[in-house]
N, C-alpha and C positions, 0 to 999 in steps of 0.2 A: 490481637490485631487492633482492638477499639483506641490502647494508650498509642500505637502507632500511628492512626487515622489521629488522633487528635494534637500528637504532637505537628501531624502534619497540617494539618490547617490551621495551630496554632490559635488565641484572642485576638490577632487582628486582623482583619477586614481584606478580603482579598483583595486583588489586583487584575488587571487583564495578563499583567506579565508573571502573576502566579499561577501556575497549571501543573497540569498533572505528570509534567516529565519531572517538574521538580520533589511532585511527592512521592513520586517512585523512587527518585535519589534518597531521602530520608529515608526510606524502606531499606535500596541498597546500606545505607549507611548503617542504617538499625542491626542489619543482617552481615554487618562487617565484610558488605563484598569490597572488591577494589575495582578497576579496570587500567587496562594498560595497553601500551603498543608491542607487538610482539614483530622484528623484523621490517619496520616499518609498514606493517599494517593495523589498522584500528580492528582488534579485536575484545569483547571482555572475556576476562578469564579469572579464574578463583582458586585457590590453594583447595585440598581433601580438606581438612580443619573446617575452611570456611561454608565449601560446600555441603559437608553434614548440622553444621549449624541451621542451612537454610532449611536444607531439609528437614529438619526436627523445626521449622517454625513453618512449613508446611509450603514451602516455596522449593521443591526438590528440582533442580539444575535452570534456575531462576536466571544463573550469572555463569550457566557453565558456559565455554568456550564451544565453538563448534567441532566436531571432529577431527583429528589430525589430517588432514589429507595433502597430500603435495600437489602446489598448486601446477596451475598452466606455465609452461614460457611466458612470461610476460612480451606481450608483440600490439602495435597501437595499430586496430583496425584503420585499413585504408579508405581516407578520408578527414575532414578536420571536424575541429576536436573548440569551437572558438565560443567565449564570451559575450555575451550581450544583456541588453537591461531593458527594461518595460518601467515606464511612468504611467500611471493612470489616476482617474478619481480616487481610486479606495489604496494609493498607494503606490508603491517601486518595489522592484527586487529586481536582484541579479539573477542572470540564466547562463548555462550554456547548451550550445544547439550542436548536435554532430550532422554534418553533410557525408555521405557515403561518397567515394569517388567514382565518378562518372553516371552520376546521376541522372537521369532520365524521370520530367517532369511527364503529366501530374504526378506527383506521388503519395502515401501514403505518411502522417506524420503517428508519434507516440507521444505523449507527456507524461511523462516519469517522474512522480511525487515521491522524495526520498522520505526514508523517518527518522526520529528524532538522532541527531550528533551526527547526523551524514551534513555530506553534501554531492553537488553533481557529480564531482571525479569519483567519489568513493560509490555513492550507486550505481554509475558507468560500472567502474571495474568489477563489484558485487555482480550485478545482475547480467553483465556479460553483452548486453542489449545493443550497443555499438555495433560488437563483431555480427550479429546479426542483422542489423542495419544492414551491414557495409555488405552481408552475404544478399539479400534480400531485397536492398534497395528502399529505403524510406528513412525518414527526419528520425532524429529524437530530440525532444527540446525536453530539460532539466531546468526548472524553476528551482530557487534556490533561496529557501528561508532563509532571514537576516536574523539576527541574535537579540537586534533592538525590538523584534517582535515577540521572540519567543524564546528567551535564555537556551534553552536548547536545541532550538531550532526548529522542532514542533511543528507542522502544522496544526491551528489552532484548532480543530475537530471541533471540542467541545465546547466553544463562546459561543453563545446565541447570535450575537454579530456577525459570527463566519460559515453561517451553515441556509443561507439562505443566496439566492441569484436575486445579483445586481446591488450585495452589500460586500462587504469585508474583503475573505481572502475566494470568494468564489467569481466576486466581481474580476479581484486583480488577476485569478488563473485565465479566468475567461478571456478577460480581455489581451491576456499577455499571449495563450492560443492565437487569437487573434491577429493580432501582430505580426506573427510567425505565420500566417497562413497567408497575409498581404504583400508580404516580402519574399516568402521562398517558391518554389515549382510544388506546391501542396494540392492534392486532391483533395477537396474539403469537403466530401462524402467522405472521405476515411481518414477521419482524428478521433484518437482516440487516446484514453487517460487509464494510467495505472500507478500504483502507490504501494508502498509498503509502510506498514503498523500504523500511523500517523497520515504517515503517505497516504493508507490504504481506506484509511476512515473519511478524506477528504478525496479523494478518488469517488466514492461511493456518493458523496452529497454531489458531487459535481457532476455524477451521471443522474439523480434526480432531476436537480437543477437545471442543467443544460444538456437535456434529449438532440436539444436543435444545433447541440456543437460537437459532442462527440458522440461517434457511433455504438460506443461500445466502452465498459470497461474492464480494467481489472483490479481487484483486491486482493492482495497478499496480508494476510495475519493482521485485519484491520476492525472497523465494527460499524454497525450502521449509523444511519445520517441521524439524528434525534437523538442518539444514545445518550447523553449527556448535555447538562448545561451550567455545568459548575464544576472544580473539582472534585466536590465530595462524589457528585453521581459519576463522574469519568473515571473516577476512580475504582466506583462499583462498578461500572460497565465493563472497564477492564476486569478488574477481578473476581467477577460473578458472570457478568454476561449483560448484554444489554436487555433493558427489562422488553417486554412483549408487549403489543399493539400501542396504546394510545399514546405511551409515550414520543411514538414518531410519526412526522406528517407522513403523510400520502404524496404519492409520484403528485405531480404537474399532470394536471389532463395531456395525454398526450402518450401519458406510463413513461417511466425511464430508460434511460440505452440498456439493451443488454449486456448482461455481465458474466465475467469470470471469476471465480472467486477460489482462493489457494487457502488451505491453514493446516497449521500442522496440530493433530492431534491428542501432543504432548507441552502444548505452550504456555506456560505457566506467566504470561506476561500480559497477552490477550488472552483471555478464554476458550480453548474451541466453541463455544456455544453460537459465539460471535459471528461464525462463519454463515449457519442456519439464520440466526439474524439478518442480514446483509440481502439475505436471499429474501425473506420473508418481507424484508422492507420497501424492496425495489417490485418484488413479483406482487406481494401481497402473502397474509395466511395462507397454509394448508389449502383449510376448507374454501379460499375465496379467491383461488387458483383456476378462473374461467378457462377451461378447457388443455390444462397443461400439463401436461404426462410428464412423470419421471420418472429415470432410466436410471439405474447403478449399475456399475461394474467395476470388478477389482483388478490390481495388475500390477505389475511393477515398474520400478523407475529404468530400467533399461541395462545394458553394458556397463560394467562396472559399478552400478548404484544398487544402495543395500536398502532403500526403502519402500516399502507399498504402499498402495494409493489405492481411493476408494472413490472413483471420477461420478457425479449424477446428473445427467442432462434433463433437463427441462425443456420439452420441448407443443406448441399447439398442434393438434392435430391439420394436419395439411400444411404445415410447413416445414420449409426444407432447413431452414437456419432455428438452431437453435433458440430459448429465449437468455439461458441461463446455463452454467454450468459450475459446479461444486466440487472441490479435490481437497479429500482429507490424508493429506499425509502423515502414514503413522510412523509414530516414534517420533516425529519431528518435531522442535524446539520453536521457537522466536526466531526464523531465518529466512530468508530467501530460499525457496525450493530449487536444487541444480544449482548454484550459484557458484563463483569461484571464493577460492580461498583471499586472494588480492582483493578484497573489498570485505565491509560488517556483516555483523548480522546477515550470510549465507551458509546455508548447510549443502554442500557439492555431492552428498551422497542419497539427495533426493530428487523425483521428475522435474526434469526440465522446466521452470516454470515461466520464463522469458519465452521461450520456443511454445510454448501449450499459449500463453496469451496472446503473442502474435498470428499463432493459428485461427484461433477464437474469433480477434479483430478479422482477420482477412477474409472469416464468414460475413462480415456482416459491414453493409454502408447504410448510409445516413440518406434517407430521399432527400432531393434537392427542389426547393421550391421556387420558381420564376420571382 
């Protein structure tokens, strides 16, 4: 692994637009994976040959594809589906926003942080989050990393520039929230952000960061805010685990939104370690866990779904909403939990994980101050 790590950082001098999607790919390349479209959807997938390779260099179903499963009818939740763009100090990007039909304001928004070689339509379709909109009634605004930022589209998690409020890419989400919440029927006691892998690491600083913007998050297969500030450590972080305490600041006085946090127990991409991480960084240590009981219990994914789940709530004594809640799914890969086959990086044969985080959010609002 060390001639790996070196060919991947290579004698010269990093760059902001070297990161760690790209040393992953010299990994994948190392390990002769490929990827492809299968059907016109973006999935990876790997020959037996290739896949026992990985395994013998100790990455076993690093690049498998998700389980066969047939997908849904493909059908466009009712409601539009439209484009839009945010300029601000720390930058532009493109978004798009889904309005449900017949929406009745205030409502309820989501910010949907895709990860890395997605974008909004492919996380829409993956995580299925529209059709629950459109059931449900509330926004989903999809920011949409640009290439000129992040060759693969990354959110940049791990830059010390991007993991702080009122710099980088925490500035630009915030403010591009923002936007969206001046313009549409938004209740803005309930915004709230969730992310997968990439998505789910800047998910996680944006609910340090900005307690006073969103109410609540979620983390799918992601890692905590500090874990990194270079490639070599994102690197480690992903592949070992984000190290433990000092390496990551402390909440904002004030402690961070509550959060939800998914990962699947078999992820050879992020760590599961990562997940206890996440937890620990936003809540604090075990031992420095003021007054916060935790509850496990096991169960499955429901009707047709072949994976179990290991749910932990966190909760203080004398209250009714949770602070935190924790879902190890086992067996599970690098995917979207419940996800559809029509979108990446989704495993359809595990809990709901769209439905379990919009449940989460709709415990919990943001107080509003005069």
């Amino acid at each position: 692994m060390n001639h790996l790590l070196k060919k991947m950082l290579g004698a010269t001098r990093l760059t902001r637009g070297a990161h760690l999607a790209d040393a992953v790919r010299t990994i994948q390349d190392a390990l002769g994976s490929a990827a492809h479209r299968d059907s016109g959807r973006r999935r990876t997938a790997a020959s037996p040959d290739v896949r026992a390779r990985a395994a013998a260099h100790g990455f076993p179903g690093i690049h498998e594809a998700p389980p066969t499963v047939t997908p849904e009818p493909a059908s466009a939740p009712a409601g539009t589906f439209e484009r839009g763009s945010y300029a601000g100090r720390s930058g532009t990007r493109s978004y798009k926003l889904f309005r449900p039909a017949g929406l009745v304001g205030p409502a309820p928004l989501v910010v949907m942080l895709h990860g890395c070689k997605q974008d909004p339509d492919d996380f829409a379709a993956g995580t299925r989050m529209n059709a629950l909109a459109a059931e449900r009634g509330f926004l989903v605004l999809y920011p949409e990393q640009a290439p000129r930022s992040n060759a693969s589209k990354c959110w940049n998690w791990f830059a010390p520039g991007d993991q702080q409020r009122g710099r980088g890419e925490p500035d630009l989400l915030a403010g591009m929230t923002h936007q969206v919440i001046g313009a549409e029927p938004v209740d803005p006691s309930r915004v709230y952000v969730a992310g997968l892998s990439a998505g789910g690491a800047m998910a996680a600083i944006l609910a340090r960061e900005y307690p006073d913007v969103f109410a609540a998050a979620g983390v799918h297969s992601g890692l905590p805010p500090g874990a990194a500030h270079d490639v070599a450590s994102a690197f480690a972080a992903m592949s070992q685990g984000a190290p433990e305490g000092g390496a990551m600041r402390a909440a904002a006085e004030g402690g961070a939104a509550p959060l939800i946090v998914f990962h699947g127990d078999r992820d050879r991409t992020v760590h599961p370690v990562n997940a206890d991480r996440v937890i620990d960084a936003l809540l604090g240590p075990v031992a420095a866990r003021d007054g916060v009981a935790a509850r496990s219990e096991a169960g499955s994914a429901g009707p047709g779904a072949r994976r179990r789940f290991t749910r932990t709530v966190y909760r203080r004594a004398g209250e009714t909403a949770s602070r935190a809640e924790l879902w190890v799914v086992h067996g599970a890969g690098h995917a979207w939990a419940g996800g559809s086959a029509d979108g990446s990086f989704t495993d359809p044969r595990g809990p709901d994980a769209s439905r379990e985080f919009f449940r989460f959010f709709d415990e919990h609002r943001r107080r509003l101050t005069a």
